[in-house]
N, C-alpha and C positions, 0 to 999 in steps of 0.2 A: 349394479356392482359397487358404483363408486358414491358416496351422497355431497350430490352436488353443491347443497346448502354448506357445508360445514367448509369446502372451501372457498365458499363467495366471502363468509364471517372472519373465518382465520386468516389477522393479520400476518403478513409474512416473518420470521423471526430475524431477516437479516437482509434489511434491503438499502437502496443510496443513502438513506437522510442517517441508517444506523451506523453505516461503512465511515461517511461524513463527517460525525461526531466519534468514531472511534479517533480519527486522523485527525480532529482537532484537538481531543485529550492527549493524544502522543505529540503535540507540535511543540514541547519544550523540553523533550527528552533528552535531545542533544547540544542545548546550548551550552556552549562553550568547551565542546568537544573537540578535540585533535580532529584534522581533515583527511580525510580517509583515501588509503592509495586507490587510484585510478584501473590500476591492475584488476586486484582486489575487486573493487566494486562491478568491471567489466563480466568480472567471472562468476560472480554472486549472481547477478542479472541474465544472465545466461541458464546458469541452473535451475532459475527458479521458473525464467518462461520455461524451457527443457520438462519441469515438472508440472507444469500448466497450472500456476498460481498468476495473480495479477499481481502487475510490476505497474506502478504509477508515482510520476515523478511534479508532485505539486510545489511551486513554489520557494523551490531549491532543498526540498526534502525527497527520498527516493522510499517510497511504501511496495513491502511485499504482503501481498492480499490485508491491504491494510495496515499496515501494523509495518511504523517507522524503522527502518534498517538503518538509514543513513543523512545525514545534512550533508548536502552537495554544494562547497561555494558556488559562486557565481561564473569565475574562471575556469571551472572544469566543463569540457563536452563530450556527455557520454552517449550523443547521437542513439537513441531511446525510438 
């Protein structure tokens, strides 16, 4: 049915090391941006798990399925 070959060959088109590198191309998107209400952000993070996207919060930046939403000072806890 299915040939086995072509998916041992076919690298994947979107896996860690790509997600990785998108999330370091966006890591200066927000410098020196206004800090974003707490609210706001509580509620964005809600909908997006609710729509079953990944929510991942590296390094004081908050990424939805990769792709930078927000810089989170340090003082904010969005208990994640």
């Amino acid at each position: 049915m299915y040939n086995q070959d072509y998916f041992k060959t076919r690298a994947p088109s979107m896996g860690v090391g790509m997600g990785v590198a998108i999330m370091m191309q966006n890591a200066g998107a927000f410098v020196g941006a206004p800090a974003p209400d707490l609210a706001s952000i509580h509620a964005q993070i809600r909908k997006a798990k609710a729509e079953g996207r990944t929510v991942t919060m590296v390094n004081g930046a908050l990424y939805f399925d990769y792709q930078m939403v927000a810089r989170i000072p340090p003082h904010f806890d969005l208990n994640l």
